[in-house]
C-alpha positions in Angstrom: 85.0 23.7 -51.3 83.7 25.0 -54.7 83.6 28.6 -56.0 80.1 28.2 -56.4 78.1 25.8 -54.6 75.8 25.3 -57.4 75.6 21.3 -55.8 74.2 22.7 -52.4 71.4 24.3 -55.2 70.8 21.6 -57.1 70.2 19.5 -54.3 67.6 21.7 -52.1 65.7 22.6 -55.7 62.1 21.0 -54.6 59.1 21.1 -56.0 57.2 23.0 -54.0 53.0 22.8 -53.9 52.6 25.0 -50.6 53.2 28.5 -50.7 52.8 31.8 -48.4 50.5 34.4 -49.4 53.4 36.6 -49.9 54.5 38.4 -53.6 57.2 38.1 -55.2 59.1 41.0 -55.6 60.0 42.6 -58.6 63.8 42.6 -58.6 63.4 38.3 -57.8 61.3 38.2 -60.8 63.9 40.0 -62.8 66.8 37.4 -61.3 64.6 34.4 -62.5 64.4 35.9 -66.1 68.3 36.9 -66.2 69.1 33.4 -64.9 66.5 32.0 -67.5 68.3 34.0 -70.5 71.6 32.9 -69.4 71.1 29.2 -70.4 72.8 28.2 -73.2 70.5 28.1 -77.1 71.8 26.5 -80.1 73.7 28.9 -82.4 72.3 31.6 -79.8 69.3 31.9 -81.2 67.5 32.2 -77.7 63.9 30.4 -79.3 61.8 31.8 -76.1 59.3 33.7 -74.5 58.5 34.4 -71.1 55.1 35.5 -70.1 55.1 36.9 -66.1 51.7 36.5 -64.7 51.0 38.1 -61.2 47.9 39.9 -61.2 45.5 38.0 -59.1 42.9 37.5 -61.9 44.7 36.9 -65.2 47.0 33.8 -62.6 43.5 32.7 -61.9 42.9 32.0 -65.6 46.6 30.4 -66.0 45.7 28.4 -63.2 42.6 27.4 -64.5 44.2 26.0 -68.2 46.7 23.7 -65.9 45.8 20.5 -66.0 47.9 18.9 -63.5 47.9 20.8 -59.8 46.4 24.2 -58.9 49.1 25.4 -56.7 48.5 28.9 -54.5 52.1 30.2 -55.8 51.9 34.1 -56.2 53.5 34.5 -59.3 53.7 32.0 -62.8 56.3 32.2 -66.2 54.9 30.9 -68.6 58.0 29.5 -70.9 57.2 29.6 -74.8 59.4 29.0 -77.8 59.5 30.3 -80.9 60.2 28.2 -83.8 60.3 30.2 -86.6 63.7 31.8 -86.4 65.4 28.5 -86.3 66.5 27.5 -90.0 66.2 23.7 -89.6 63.5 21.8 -88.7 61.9 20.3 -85.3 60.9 21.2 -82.1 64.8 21.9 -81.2 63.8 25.0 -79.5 62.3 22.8 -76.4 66.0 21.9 -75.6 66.9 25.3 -75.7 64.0 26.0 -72.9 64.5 23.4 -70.9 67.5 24.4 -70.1 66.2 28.4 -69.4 63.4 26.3 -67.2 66.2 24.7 -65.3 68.1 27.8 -64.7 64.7 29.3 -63.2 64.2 26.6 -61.0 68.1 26.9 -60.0 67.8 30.9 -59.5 64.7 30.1 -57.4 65.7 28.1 -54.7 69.1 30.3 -54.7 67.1 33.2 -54.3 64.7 31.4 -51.3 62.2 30.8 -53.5 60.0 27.2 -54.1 58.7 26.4 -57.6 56.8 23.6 -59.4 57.0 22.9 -63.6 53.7 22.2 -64.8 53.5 20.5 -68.2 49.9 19.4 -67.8 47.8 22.4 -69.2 45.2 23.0 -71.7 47.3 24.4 -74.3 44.5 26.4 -75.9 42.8 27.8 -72.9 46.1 29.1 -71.6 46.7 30.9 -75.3 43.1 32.4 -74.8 44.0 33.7 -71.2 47.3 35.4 -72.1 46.7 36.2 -75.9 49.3 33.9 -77.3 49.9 34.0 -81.0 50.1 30.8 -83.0 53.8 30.6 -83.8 54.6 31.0 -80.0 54.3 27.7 -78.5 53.4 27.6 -75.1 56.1 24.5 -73.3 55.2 24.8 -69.6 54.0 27.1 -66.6 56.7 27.4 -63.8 54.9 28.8 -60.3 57.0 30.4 -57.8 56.1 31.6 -54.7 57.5 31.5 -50.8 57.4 28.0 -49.7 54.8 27.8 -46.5 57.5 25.0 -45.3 61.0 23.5 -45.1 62.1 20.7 -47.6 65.2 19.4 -46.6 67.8 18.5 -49.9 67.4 15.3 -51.3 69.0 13.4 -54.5 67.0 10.8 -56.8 70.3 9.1 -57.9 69.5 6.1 -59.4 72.4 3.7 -60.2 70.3 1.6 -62.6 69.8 4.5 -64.2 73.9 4.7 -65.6 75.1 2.8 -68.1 78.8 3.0 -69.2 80.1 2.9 -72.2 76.9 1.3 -73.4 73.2 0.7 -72.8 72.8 -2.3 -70.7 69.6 -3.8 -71.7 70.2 -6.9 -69.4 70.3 -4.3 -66.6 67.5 -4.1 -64.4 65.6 -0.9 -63.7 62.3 -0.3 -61.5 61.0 2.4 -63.0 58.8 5.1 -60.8 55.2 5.2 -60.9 52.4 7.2 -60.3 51.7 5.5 -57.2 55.3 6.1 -55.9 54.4 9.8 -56.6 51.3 9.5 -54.6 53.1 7.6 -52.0 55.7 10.2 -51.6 53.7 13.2 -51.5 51.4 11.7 -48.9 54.4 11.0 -46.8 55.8 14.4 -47.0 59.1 13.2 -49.2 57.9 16.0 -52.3 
């Protein structure tokens, strides 16, 4: 057995679009931010922002600027990054979030929480709702909330997905489609 199970966490990490009407409580929120900060940023620079949104009527206005899904979660992060300290060029600092995004999601579901990443949003809108300067760079809106139901842990391993010790072009590969989304949402799978 591990020392930390972190594969039991990874596994049972679901997105989640059904929530309870139930906050989250402060000291959670404070978890999800500590895990967030503790992912690893090139040179350390730590290119982010978090914005915590759970008053009822400025989450209606985050919610509103998503594009994709309008989920009842109690509580939304909005994950930024900030270019401008980085001295080289790019959009490097999206790695760097990524990676605090994951963490979240990871902390989350440790902490008995669900969550959905939302990239889909009206980037402009959401700057409007939460006064968002333009050298902060809005990446995605994370909701978390109590799920309203059990998901049982699942893997999406993919063997035509590896390749070893090259890329395999002859290799065949179905790749997923909205429609297999669809499909599995429907039927309860996410």
């Amino acid at each position: 057995m591990s020392k930390y199970p972190v594969f039991d966490v990874i596994l049972a990490r679901r997105s989640i679009r059904k929530y309870q009407k139930r906050p989250v409580e402060r000291r959670l929120i404070d978890q999800l931010l500590k895990a967030a900060m503790a992912a690893p940023s090139a040179c350390n620079l730590q290119p982010w922002a978090f914005i915590v949104v759970d008053e009822p009527e400025v989450l209606i206005r985050v919610k509103e600027a998503a594009e994709q899904g309008k989920y009842n979660a109690p509580l939304a992060i909005v994950v930024c990054g900030i270019n401008k300290h980085i001295p080289w060029a790019g959009d490097s600092w999206m790695q760097d979030c990524g990676a605090a995004v994951q963490n979240m999601l990871l902390a989350g579901t440790e902490l008995g929480l669900g969550s959905v990443w939302i990239g889909g949003f009206d980037s402009q809108a959401l700057r409007s709702a939460l006064d968002i300067p333009d050298d902060v760079a809005p990446m995605c809106i994370i909701e978390f909330g109590y799920p309203a139901d059990e998901r049982e842990p699942l893997t999406w391993y993919t063997e035509e997905a590896v390749h070893w010790q090259k890329y395999d072009s002859q290799k065949p590969r179905i790749m997923r489609t909205m429609q297999m989304l669809q499909d599995d949402i429907d039927s309860g799978i996410i």
